[in-house]
C-alpha positions in Angstrom: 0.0 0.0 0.0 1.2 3.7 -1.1 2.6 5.5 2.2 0.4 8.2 1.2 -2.4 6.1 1.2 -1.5 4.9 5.0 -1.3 8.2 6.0 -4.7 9.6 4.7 -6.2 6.3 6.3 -4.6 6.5 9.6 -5.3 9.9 9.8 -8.8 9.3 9.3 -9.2 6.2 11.7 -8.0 8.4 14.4 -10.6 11.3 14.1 -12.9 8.5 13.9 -11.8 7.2 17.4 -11.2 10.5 18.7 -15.0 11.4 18.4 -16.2 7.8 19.4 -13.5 8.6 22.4 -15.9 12.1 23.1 -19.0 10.7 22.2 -18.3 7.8 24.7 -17.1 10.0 27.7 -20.8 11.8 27.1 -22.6 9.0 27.2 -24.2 8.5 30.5 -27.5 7.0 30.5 -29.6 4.8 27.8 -31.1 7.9 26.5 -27.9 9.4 25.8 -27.1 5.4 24.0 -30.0 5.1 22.4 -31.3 8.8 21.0 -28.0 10.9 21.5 -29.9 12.5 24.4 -32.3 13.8 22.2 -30.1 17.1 22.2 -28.3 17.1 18.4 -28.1 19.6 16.4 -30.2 19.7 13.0 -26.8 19.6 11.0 -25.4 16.6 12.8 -28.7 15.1 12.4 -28.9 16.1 9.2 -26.3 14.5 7.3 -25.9 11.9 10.0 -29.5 10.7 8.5 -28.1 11.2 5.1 -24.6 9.3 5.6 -26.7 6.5 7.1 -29.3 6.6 4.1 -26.3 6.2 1.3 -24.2 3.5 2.0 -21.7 1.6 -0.6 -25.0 0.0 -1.4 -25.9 3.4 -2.7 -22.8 4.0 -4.3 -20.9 0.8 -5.7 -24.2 -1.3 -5.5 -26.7 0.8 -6.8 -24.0 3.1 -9.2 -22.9 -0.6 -10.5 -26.5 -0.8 -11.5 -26.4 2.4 -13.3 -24.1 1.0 -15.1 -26.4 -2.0 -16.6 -29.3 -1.1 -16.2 -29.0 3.2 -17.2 -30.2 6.5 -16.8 -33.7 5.6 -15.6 -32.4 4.7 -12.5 -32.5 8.4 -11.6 -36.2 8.9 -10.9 -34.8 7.2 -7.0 -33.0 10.3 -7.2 -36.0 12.3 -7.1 -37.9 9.8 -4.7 -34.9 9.8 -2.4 -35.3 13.0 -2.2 -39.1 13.7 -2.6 -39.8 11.1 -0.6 -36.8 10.5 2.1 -35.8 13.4 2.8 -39.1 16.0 2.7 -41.8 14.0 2.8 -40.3 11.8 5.9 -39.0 14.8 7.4 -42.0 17.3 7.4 -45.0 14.8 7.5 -43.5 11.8 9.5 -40.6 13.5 11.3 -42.4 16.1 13.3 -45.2 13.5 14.9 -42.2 10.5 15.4 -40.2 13.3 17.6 -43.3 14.7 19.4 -44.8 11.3 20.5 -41.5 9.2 20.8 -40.7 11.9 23.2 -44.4 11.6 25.0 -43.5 8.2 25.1 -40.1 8.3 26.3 -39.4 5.6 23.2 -35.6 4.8 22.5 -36.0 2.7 19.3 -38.5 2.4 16.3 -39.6 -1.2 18.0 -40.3 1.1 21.2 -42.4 3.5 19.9 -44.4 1.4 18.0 -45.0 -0.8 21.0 -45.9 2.0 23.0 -47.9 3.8 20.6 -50.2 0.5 20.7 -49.9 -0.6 24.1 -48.4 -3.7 23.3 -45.1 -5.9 24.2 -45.3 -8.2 21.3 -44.8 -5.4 18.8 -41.4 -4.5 20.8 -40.6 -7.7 21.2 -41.3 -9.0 17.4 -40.2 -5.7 15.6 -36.9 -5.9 17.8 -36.3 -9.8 16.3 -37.6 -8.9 12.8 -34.3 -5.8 13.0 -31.9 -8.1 14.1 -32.6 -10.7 12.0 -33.4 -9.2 8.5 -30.4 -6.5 8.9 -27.9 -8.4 8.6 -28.1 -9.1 4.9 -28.2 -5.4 4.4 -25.2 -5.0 7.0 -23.1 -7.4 4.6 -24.0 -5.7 1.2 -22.8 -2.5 2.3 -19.4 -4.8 3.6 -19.0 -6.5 0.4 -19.4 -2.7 -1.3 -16.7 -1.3 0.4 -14.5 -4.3 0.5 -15.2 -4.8 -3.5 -13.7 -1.3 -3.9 -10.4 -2.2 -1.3 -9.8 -5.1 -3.5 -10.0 -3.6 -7.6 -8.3 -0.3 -6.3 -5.8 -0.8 -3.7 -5.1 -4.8 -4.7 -6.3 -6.1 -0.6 -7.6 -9.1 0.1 -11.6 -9.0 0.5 -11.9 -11.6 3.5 -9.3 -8.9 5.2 -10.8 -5.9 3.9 -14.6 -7.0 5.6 -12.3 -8.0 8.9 -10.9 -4.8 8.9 -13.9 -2.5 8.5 -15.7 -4.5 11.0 -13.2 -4.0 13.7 -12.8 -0.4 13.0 -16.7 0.2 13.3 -17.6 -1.8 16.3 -14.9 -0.1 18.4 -16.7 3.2 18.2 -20.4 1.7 17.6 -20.0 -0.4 20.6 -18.8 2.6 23.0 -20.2 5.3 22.2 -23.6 4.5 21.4 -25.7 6.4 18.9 -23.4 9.8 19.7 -20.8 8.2 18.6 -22.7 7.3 15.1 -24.2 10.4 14.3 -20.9 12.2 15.5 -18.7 10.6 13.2 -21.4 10.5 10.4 -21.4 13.8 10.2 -17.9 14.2 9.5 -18.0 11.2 7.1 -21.2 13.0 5.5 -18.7 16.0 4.7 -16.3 13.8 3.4 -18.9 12.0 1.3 -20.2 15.1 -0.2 -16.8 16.6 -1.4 -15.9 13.6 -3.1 -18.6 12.7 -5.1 -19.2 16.1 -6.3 -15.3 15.9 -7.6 -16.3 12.1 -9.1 -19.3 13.9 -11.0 -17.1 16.7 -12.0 -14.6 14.0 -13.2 -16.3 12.1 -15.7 -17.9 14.9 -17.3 -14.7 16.7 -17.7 -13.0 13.1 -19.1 -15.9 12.6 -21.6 -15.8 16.2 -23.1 -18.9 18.0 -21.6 -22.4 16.9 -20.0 -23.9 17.6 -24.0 -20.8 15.4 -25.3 -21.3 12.7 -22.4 -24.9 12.3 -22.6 -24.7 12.1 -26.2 -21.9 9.4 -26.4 -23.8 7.5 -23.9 -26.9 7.8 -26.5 -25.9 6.9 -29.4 -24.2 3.8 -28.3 -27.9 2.0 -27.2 -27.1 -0.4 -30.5 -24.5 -1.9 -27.8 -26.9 -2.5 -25.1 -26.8 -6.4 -24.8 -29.4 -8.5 -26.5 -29.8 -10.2 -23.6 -30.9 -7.1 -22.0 -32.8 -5.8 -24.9 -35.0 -9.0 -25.1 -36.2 -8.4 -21.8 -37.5 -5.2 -22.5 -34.3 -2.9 -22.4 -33.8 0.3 -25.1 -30.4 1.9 -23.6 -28.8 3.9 -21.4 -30.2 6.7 -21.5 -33.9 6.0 -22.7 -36.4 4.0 -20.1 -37.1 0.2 -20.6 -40.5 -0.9 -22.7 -43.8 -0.5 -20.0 -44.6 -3.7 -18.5 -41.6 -6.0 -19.7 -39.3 -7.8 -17.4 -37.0 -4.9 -17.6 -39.1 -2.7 -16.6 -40.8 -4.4 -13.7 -37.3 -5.0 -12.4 -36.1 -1.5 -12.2 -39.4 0.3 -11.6 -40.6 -2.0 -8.7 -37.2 -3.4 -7.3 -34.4 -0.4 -7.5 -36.9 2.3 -7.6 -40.0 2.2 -5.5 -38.5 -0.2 -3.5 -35.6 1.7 -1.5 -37.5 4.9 -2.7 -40.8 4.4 -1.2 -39.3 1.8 1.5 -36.8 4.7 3.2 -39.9 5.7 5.4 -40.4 3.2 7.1 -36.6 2.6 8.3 -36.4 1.8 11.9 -32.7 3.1 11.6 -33.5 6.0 10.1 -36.6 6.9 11.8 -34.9 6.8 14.9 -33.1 9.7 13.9 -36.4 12.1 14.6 -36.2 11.2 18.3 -32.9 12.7 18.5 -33.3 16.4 18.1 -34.8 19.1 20.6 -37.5 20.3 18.6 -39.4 20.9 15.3 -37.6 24.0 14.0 -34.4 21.1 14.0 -36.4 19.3 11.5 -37.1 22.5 9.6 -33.6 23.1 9.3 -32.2 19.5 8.5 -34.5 19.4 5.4 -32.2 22.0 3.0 -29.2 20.1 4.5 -29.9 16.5 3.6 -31.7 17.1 0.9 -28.7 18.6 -0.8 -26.5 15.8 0.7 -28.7 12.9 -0.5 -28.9 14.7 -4.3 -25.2 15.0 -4.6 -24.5 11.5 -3.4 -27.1 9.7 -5.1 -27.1 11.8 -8.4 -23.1 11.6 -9.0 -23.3 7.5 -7.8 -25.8 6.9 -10.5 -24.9 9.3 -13.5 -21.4 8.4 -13.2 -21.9 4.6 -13.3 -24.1 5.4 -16.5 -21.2 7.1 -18.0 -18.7 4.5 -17.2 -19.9 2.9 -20.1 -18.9 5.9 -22.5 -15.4 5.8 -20.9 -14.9 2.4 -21.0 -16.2 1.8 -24.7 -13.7 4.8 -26.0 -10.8 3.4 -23.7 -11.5 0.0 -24.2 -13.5 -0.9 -26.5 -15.8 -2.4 -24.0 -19.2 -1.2 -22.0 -18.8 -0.8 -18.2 -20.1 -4.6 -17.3 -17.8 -6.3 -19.4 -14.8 -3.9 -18.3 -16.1 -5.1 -14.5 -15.1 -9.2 -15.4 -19.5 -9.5 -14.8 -19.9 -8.2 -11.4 -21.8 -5.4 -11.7 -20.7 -4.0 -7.8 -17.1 -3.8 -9.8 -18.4 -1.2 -12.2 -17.7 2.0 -9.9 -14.2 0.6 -8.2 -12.9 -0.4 -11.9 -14.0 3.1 -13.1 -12.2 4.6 -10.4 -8.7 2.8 -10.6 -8.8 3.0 -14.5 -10.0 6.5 -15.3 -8.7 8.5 -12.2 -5.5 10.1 -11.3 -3.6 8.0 -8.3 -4.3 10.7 -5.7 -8.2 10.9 -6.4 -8.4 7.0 -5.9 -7.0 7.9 -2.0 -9.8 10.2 -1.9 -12.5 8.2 -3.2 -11.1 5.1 -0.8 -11.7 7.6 1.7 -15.0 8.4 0.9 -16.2 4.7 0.2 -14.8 3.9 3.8 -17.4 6.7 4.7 -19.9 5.5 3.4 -20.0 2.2 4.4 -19.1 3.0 8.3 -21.4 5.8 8.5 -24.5 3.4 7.0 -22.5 0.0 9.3 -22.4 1.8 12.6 -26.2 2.7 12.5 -27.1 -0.9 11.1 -25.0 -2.7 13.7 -26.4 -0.2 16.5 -29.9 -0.8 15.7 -29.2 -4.5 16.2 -27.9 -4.7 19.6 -30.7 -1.8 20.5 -32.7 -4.8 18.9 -31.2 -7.3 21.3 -30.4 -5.3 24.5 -33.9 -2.9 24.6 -36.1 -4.0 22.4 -36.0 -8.1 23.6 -33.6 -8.3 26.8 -34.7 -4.8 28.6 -38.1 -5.1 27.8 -38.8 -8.6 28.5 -37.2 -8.4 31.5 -37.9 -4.6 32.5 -34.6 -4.0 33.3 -33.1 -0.3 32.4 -29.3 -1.7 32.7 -29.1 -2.8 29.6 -26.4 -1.8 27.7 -23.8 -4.6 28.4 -26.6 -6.4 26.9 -26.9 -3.9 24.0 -23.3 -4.1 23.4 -23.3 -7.9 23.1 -25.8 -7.4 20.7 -23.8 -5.1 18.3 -20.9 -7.6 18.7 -23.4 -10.5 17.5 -24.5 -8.2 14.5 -21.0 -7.5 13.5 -20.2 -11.3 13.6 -23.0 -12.2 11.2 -22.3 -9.6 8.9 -19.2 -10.9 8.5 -19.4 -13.8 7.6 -22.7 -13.0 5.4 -20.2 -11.1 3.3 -18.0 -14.1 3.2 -20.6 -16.4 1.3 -22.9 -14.6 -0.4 -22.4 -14.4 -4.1 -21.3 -11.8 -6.4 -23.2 -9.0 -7.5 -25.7 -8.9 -4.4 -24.7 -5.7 -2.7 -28.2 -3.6 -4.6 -30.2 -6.8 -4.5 -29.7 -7.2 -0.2 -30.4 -3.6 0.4 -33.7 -3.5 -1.5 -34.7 -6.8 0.2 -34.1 -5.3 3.7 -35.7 -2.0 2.8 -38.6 -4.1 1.1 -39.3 -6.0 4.2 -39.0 -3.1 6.7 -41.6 -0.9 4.3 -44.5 -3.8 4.2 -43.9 -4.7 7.8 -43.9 -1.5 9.2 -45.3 1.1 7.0 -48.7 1.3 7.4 -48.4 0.6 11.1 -46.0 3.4 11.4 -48.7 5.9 9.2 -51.5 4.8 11.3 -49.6 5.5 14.1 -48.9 9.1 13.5 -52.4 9.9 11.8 -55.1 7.3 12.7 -55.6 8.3 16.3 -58.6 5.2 15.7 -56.4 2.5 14.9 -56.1 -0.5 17.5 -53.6 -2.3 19.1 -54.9 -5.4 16.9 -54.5 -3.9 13.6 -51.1 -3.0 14.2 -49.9 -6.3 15.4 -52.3 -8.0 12.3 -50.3 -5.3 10.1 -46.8 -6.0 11.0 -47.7 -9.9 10.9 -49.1 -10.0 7.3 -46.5 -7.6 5.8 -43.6 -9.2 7.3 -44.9 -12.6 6.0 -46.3 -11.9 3.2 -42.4 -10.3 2.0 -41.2 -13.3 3.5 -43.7 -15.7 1.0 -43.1 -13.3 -2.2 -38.9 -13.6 -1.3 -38.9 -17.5 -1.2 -41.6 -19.0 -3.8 -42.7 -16.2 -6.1 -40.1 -13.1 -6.5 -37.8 -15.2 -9.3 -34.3 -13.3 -8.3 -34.6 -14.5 -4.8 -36.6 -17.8 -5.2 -34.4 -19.2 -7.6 -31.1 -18.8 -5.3 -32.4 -19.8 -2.6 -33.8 -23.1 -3.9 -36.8 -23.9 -1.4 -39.6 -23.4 -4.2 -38.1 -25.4 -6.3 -37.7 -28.1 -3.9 -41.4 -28.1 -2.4 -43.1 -27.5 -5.8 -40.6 -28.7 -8.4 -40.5 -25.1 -10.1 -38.4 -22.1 -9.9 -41.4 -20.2 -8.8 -45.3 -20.4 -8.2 -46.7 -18.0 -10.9 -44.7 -18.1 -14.4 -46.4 -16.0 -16.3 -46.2 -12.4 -16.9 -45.4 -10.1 -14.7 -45.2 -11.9 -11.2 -42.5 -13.3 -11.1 -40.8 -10.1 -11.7 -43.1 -8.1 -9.3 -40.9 -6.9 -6.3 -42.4 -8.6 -3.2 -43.3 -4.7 -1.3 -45.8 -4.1 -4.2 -47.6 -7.1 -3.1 -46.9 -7.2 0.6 -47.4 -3.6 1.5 -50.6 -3.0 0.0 -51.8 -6.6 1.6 -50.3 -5.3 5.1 -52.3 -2.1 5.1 -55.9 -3.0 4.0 -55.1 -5.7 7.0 -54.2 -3.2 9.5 -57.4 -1.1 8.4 -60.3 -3.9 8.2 -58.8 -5.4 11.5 -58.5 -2.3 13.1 -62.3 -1.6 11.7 -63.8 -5.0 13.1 -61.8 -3.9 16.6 -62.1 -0.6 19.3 -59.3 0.6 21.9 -60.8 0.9 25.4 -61.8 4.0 26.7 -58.3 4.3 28.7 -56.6 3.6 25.5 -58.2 6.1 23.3 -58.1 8.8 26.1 -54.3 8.3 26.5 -53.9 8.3 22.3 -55.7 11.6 22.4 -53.1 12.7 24.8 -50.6 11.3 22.7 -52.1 13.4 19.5 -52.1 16.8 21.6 -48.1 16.5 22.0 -47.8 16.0 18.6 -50.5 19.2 17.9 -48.1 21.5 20.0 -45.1 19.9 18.6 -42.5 20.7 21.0 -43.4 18.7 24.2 
């Protein structure tokens, strides 16, 4: 490894434990653990959110895509945006921080149970995190150990070992302080460095008219294998209703576009700040954060392929050996100037701690609040909490040492899919449906959950046919073969079945007199806002 490379990466491993040292000597309580104290500041908050929203998932996963799949994958820009940022920050942020704070909730499990008056949807929610995360905890691994091993020639088994170690140190001790605090400095370091990627590739291919016109007029290359599913090139969006189509629109789009609200790791991050006017502030800031990172990721794995076909001969896929997550790190290491590739390593290793340390924090909260704590009402819990993070970082590890090539987009859209039909509509209802019962939300969380669950194993063909169990049981790769279900991402079929169950349950049900008195409560903290 270049000295100067083990200089910018030492320097950086020690800010990181200097402010997971500070965070840790402020820690003091489980609030303080668990919420940051619900004290931080909307610009910490603000790109702490963001940081944890794009990962390497975001960037080599999802830029890797951009690369095959083309410019249409830029409409999750806009609901990243639209929909992550505003919309859950205005509409779902102010009434999560007004009531999680009536309720004195310290995770997303928490505050649902609460909310309802009911133990099983702490103690259920808390199992569903720690058990579904960790597929998303290894993509972003794999992402950011990919890019260690095409650019700086490391070994990927060390690579994961190494990011793991570096993360839990600071995750482990100081709590969710110690996240957001060294998020936000990662979210700076994030920003500057894909705004000089996007700058880059534009200034290497001649001009944004020159670019985009290169990349146009070489749709004749788009691979017929591609094509006969429904693909028209890079730049132009796939034929409505073909397998292409359904693939992009309902997997890579709606799914982590519309499936970012109902993040318990994200959603957490409302509970942390003082008031409302925080929220008011934070929206400007991440929304500029998650535009820069998402836009350059996306635009610039498009372009690759205009690079690599006038360098190479070759589109960006075939450059990559077939992986598409080694689209982005093969573009960086062939088309960048030594001392940029430092940078970007630097900004990948952002990426993916920033989005780890909240991931691997949410599953010992999972283990030490949500299950241990609460089952046994005992407020000491963070030894317990801490185990629980150690456990999380285990299993992501060795996820990322067997599972295949190419799955870094594919995990995070499967985690994101089953948070948004399990929790969702239970989390809407929560903040707006001051009529909705205790049994709706628990029939709600059970029939989304499920019901992904179902889709992901027998009728979903990406994931059915790896995994193997439909074709065992039935003797097919999936239950419906025609046109378009088996291409239909399991959240457009779970979600919409988990919130008509939530409402005709809730319907056929009523919360006591006690309960709807104290939910009326509830609703006037979130009416004056800053309780």
């Amino acid at each position: 490894m270049n000295y100067l490379l083990a200089v910018i990466i030492l320097i950086y491993i020690a800010m990181m434990v200097l402010v997971g040292y500070i965070a840790w000597k402020r820690t003091t309580s489980n609030e303080d653990y668990l919420v940051a104290g619900r004290k931080t500041s909307s610009f910490i908050m603000a790109l702490s959110y963001g940081a944890t929203f794009i990962s390497t998932a975001a960037i080599v996963g999802f830029g890797g895509l951009a690369g095959t799949n083309g410019m249409g994958i830029l409409w999750l820009v806009f609901l990243n945006i639209a929909v992550g940022i505003f919309i859950a920050f205005v509409f779902f942020g102010k009434p999560t921080r007004a009531i999680g704070k009536y309720l004195n909730a310290l995770t997303f499990p928490e505050f649902l149970s609460r909310r309802f008056n009911s133990k099983f949807i702490q103690y259920f929610s808390g199992l569903l995190i720690f058990c579904a995360m960790p597929v998303y905890a290894a993509s972003v691994l794999i992402g950011a150990a990919r890019f260690l091993e095409t650019t700086l020639s490391m070994e990927f088994q060390i690579a994961i070992i190494i990011l793991a170690i570096i993360i839990g140190f600071y995750v482990i001790f100081g709590g969710l302080k110690g996240v957001m605090y060294t998020d936000a400095l990662q979210g700076v370091i994030m920003f500057f460095g894909m705004l000089v990627l996007l700058i880059s590739i534009y200034w290497l291919l001649g001009g944004i008219t020159e670019a985009h016109t290169a990349l146009s007029n070489m749709a004749p290359l788009f691979p017929e294998s591609a094509k006969a599913t429904g693909a028209t090139g890079w730049t132009t969006f796939p034929q409505v209703g073909s397998v292409f189509w359904w693939n992009l629109v309902t997997s890579i789009i709606m799914g982590v576009g519309i499936g970012a609200i109902a993040q318990p790791q994200l959603a957490v991050r409302f509970m942390t700040v003082n008031s409302n006017k925080e929220l008011n502030r934070a929206v400007l800031i991440g929304g500029i954060f998650i535009f820069v990172a998402t836009f350059s990721a996306y635009v610039v794995g498009s372009l690759s392929n205009a690079y690599f076909y006038q360098t190479t001969g070759q589109i960006a896929i075939q450059a990559a050996g077939g992986n598409v997550d080694k689209i982005i790190p093969t573009f960086i290491s062939s088309a960048m100037p030594t001392w940029f590739t430092y940078v970007f390593t630097l900004t990948l290793l952002c990426a993916a701690m920033s989005t780890l340390s909240t991931q691997f924090h949410s599953q010992g909260s999972a283990i030490g609040h949500d299950l241990y704590a609460a089952f046994k009402k005992d407020k000491e819990s963070l030894s317990i909490t801490r185990i629980g993070i150690l456990i999380g970082i285990i299993l992501a590890v060795l996820l990322a040492f067997i599972l295949p090539a190419g799955v870094v987009a594919q995990g995070t859209t499967i985690f994101f899919g089953i948070c948004a039909a399990a929790f969702m509509p239970v989390y809407i209802c929560a903040l707006f449906w001051k009529r909705t019962t205790k049994q709706g939300a628990i029939a709600g969380i059970l029939s989304g959950t499920f019901t992904s669950l179902f889709c992901l194993l027998f009728t979903h063909q990406k994931e059915a046919a790896g995994i193997g169990l439909c074709k065992l049981l039935t003797g097919q790769t999936v239950l419906f073969t025609s046109m378009p279900w088996p291409y239909v991402d399991p959240m457009i079929i779970a979600l919409p079945i988990s919130a008509i169950i939530t409402i005709v349950v809730t319907l056929l049900t009523k919360n006591s007199k006690e309960e709807q008195e104290e939910i009326d409560k509830m609703f006037e903290s979130k009416v004056s806002g800053d309780v």
